[in-house]
C-alpha positions in Angstrom: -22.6 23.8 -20.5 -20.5 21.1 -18.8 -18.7 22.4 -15.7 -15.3 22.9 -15.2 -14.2 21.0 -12.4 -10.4 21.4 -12.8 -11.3 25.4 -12.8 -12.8 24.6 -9.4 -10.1 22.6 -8.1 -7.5 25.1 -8.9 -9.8 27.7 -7.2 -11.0 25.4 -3.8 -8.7 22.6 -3.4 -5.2 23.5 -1.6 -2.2 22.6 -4.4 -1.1 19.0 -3.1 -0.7 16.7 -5.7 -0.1 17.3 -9.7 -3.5 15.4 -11.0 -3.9 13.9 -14.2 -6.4 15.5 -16.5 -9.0 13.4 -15.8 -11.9 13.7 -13.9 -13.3 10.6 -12.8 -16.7 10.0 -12.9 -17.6 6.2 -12.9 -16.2 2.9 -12.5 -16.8 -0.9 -12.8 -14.3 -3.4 -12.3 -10.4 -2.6 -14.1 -12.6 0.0 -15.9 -13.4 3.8 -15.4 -15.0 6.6 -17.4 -14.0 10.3 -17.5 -17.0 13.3 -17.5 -16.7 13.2 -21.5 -17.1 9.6 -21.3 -14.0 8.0 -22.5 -13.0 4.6 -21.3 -9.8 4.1 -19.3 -7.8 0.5 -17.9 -7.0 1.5 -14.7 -4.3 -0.1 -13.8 -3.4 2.6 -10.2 -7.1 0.9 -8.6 -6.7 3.9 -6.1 -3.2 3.6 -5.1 -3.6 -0.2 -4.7 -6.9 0.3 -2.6 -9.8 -1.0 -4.8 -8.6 -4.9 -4.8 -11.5 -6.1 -6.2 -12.3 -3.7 -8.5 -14.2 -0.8 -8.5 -17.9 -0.8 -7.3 -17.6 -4.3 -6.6 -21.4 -5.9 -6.0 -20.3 -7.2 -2.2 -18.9 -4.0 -1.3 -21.8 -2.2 -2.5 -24.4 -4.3 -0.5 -22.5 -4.0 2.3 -22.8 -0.5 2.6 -26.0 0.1 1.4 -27.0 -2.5 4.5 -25.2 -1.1 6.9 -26.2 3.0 5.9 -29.5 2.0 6.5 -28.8 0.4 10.1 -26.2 2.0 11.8 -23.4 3.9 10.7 -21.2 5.2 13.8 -21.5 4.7 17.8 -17.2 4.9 19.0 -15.7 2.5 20.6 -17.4 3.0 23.4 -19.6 0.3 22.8 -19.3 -3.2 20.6 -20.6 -3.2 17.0 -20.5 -6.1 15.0 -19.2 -5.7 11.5 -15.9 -4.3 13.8 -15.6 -7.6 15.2 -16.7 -9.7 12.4 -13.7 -8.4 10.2 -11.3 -8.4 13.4 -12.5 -12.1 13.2 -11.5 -12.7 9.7 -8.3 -11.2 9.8 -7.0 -12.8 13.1 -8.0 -15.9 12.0 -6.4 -15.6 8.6 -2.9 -14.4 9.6 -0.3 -15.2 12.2 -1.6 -12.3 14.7 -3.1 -12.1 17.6 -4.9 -8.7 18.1 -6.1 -6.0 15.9 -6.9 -2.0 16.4 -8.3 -0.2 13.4 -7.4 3.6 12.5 -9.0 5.2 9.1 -5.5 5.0 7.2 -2.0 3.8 6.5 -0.5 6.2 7.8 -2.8 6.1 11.3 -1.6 2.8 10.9 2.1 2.8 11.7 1.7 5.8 14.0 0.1 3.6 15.8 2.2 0.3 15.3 5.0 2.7 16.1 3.5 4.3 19.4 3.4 0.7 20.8 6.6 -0.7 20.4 7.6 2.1 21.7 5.6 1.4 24.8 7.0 -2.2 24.3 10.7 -0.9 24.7 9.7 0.8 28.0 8.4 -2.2 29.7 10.8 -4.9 28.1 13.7 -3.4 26.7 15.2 -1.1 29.4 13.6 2.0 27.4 14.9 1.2 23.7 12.8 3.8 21.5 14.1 3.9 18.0 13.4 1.9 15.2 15.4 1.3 12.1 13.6 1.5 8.5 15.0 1.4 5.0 15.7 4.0 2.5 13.7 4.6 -0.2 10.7 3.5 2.1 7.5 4.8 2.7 5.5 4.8 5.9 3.2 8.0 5.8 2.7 11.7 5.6 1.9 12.7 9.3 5.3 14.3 10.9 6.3 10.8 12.8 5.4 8.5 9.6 7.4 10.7 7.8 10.3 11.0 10.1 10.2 6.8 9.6 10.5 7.3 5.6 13.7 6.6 4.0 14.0 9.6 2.0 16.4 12.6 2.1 14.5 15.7 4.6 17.1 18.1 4.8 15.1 20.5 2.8 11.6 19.4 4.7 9.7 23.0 5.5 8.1 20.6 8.3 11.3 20.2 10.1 11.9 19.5 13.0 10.4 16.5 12.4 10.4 13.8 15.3 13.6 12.1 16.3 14.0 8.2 16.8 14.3 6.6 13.3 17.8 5.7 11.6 17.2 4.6 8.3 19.9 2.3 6.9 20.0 0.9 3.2 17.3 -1.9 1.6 18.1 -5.4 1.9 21.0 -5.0 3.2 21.5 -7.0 6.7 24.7 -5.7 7.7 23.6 -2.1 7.4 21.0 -3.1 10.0 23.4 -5.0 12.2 25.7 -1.9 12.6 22.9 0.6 12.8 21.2 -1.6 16.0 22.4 0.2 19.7 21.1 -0.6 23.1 18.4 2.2 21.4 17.3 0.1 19.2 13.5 -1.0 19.8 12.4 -2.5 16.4 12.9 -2.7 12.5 10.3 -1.6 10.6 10.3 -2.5 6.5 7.9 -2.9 4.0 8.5 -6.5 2.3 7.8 -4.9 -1.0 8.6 -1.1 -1.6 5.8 0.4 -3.2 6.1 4.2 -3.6 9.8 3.5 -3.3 9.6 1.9 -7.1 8.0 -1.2 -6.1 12.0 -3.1 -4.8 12.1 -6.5 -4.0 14.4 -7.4 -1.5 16.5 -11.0 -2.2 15.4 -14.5 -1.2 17.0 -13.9 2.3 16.8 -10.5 3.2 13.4 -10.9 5.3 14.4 -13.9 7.1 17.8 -12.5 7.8 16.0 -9.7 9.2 13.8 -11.7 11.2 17.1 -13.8 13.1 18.5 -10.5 14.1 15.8 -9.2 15.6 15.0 -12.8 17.3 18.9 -12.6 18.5 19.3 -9.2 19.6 15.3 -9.0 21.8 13.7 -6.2 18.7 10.3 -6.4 17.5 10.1 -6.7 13.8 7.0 -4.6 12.0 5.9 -5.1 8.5 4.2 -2.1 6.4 2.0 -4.0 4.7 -0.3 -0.8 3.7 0.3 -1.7 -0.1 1.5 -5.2 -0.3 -1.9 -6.6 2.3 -4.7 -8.7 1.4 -3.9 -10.4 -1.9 -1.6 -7.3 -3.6 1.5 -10.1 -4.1 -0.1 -13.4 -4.7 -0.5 -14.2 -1.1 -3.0 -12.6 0.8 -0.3 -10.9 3.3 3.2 -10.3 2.1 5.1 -12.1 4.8 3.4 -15.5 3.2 5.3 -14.8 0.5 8.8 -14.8 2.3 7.6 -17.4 4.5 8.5 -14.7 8.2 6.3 -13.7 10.0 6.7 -10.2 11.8 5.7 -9.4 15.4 3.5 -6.6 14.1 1.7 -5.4 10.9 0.2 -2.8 9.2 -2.7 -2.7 6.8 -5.0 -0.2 4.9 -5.2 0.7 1.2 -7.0 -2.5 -0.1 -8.3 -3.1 3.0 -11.7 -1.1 2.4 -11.9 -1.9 -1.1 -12.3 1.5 -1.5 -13.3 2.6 1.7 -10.9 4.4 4.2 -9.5 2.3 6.8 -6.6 1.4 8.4 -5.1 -1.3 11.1 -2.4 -2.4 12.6 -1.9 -5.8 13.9 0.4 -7.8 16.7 1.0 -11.0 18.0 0.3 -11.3 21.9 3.7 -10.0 23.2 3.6 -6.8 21.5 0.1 -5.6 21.8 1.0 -3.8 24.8 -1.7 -1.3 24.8 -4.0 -1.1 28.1 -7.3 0.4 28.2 -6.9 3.6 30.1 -6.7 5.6 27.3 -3.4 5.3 25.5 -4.7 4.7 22.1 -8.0 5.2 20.7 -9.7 6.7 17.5 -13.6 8.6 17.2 -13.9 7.2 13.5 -11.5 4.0 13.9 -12.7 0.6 13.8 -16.5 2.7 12.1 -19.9 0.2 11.4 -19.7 1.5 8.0 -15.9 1.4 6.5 -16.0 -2.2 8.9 -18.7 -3.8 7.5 -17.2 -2.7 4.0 -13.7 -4.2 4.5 -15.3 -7.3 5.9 -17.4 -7.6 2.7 -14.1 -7.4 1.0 -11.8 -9.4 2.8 -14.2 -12.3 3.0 -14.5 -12.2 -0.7 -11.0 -11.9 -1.1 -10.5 -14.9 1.0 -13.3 -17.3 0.3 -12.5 -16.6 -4.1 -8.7 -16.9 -3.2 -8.6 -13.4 -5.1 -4.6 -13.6 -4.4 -4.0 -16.8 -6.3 -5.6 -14.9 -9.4 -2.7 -12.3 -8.5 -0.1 -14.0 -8.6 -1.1 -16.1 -12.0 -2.3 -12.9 -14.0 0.8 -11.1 -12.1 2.8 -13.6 -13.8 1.0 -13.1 -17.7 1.2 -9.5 -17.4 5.4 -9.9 -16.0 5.9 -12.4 -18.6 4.3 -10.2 -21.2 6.2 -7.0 -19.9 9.3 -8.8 -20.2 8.6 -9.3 -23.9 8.1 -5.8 -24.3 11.4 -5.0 -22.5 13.2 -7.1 -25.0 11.9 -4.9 -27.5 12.8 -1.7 -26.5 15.5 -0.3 -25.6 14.4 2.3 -23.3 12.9 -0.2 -21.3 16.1 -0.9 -18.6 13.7 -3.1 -16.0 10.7 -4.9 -15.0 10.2 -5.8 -11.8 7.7 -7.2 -9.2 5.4 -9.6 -7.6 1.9 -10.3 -7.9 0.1 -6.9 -9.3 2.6 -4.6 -7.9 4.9 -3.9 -11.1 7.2 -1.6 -11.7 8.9 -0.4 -15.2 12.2 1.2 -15.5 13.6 3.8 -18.2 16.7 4.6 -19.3 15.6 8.4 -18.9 13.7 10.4 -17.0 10.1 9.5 -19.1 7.5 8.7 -16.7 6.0 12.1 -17.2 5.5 11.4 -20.7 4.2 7.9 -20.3 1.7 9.0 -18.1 0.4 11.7 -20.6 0.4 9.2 -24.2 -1.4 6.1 -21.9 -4.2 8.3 -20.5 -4.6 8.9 -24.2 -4.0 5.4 -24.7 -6.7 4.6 -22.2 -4.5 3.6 -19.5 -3.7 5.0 -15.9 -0.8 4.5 -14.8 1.1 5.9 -11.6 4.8 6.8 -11.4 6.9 6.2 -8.3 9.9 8.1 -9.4 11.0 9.8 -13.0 12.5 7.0 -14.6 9.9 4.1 -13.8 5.9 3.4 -13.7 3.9 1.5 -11.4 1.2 -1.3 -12.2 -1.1 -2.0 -9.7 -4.2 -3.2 -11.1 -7.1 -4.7 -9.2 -6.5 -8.3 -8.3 -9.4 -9.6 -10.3 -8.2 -8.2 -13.3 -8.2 -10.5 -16.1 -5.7 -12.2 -18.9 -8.1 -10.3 -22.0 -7.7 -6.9 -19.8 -4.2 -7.7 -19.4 -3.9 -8.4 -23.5 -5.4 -5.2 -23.8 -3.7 -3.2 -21.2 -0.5 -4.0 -23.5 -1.4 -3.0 -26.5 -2.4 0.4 -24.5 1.1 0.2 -22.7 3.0 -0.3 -25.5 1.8 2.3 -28.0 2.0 5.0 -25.1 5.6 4.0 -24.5 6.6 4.3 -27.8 4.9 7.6 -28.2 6.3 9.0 -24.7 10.0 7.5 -25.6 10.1 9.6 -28.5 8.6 12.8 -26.4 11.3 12.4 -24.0 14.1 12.3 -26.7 12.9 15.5 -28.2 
């Protein structure tokens, strides 16, 4: 008898998310199989995590190698695959100094914790930091304090003060939201979980003057839109600024959970004495892992297959939104994509493309997200679709029932 593993999740697992039917079981490349072995595109890659696909051959020989040498010693001492991919990331980016965590949201706690140190040494004690609505930065009580969504009704308040959120590429709401309080602006160049908004052609570098102008330090989230996600293989090579500090996890590992953030030499203010650290940050394992996958997404140029697939599959989206009138937008870079409804149909689109075999992940009610591995290909895109296609169809006339 097979077992019934969402019977055990509802019995063991505390209620955080609404899965999918689906229990995952395998996965190779753009493709994954269920426990009754169905076959599925998946186009969420683990929430924009596994960047070159799923069980990738140089990911898997990375671990396997380092399991068998040495998994975990702290930072207390060196280890080598730690400062191998510090290497590779320094020396492809416009930073200076790296500290890894074991998630996004570790991430820009710590990103935020410095420049708050910053504004105590530089800018006569300036703490807060502006970010944009409809962002996302984390679930831990400051990262969620940062992200631009309503929390009046938050069961975790209070919730840490020091964050004014102001609209999305919009520079003026940033100009009259900066004080003598004001320590930095924090945005992500792409909003993912927000329903994947791209700011204009200006927005960034506008951004960037004020903050040269007024003494702020500008971070960029790059959790979702790092190493290759939007054609580039950070997102701020895509607007052409470069921000004082940056965040990065999700495709990162390749699969494997890590986190970092980054800074150029002024703002990595931390000191050794014991102001930031992690037991599991910076790990032999999840390091050697992420190196294996940042090297190959650097030495294949994995984000100029990105943007040129990114382009077939918006090019054949587009088609399909002149089809269909309950298709209102599509929008994106690269392999982040999103789709917009002219109702609340997500739900449904999800349910008729898993039967479709495609996963899918919705941001909000009235749009889907693609975010595919980056080494997906035209024929998966062809097929992805059809898949796409026939599941909207089927989930439009759901909704209208």
């Amino acid at each position: 008898m097979a077992t019934d593993w969402k019977a055990i999740e509802s019995e063991y697992y505390m209620f955080t998310v609404k899965r999918q039917p689906i229990v995952i079981v395998r996965g190779e490349g753009t493709t994954v199989w269920d426990d009754e072995g169905k076959e599925y595109l998946d186009f969420t890659a683990g929430w924009a995590v596994n960047n070159i696909g799923h069980s990738h051959p140089v990911i898997t020989e990375a671990i396997t190698k380092q399991a068998s040498t040495l998994l975990q010693t702290s930072n207390q001492f060196y280890t080598i695959p730690q400062l191998e991919l510090a290497q590779a990331l320094v020396d492809n980016s416009c930073m200076d100094k790296v500290f890894f965590c074991n998630s996004g949201a570790e991430a820009n706690e710590g990103a935020i914790k410095m420049v708050r140190k910053y504004g105590k040494l530089h800018t006569n004690g300036a703490f807060e930091i502006i970010t944009a609505d409809n962002s996302f930065h984390g679930r831990t009580l400051t990262t969620w304090a940062a992200t631009g969504k309503p929390h009046e009704g938050d069961t975790s308040q209070p919730l840490p003060t020091g964050f004014v959120h102001v609209e999305y590429d919009n520079i003026d709401a940033i100009k009259a939201a900066t004080t003598d309080r004001t320590v930095a602006i924090m945005i992500e160049p792409v909003q993912g979980e927000g329903g994947v908004n791209v700011p204009g052609p200006d927005y960034l570098r506008e951004v960037r003057e004020w903050c040269d102008a007024q003494g702020l330090l500008l971070i960029f989230d790059e959790v979702q839109t790092g190493l290759g996600r939007l054609g580039t293989l950070f997102g701020y090579q895509a607007f052409d600024v470069e921000p004082d500090v940056m965040t990065l996890a999700k495709g990162l590992g390749g699969g494997v959970p890590i986190g970092a953030f980054m800074a150029k030499n002024h703002a990595a203010v931390f000191e050794p004495k014991g102001e930031h650290g992690s037991t599991f940050g910076g790990n032999a394992l999840t390091c050697a892992a992420a190196n294996a996958s940042t090297r190959f997404i650097i030495d294949n140029d994995i984000s100029a297959n990105a943007r040129d697939v990114g382009e077939y599959l918006m090019s054949g989206l587009k088609r399909m939104w002149d089809s269909h009138d309950f298709i209102t937008d599509v929008r994106g870079m690269g392999l982040l994509i999103a789709v917009e409804f002219s109702s609340e149909m997500s739900a449904e689109a999800l349910t008729a493309c898993n039967n479709a075999g495609l996963l899918l992940n919705a941001p909000r009610p009235t749009a889907i997200r693609l975010m595919p591995p980056l080494t997906l290909t035209k024929a998966e895109v062809d097929t992805a679709l059809e898949r796409l296609e026939a599941g909207l169809v089927e989930a439009a006339k759901a909704a209208a029932q």
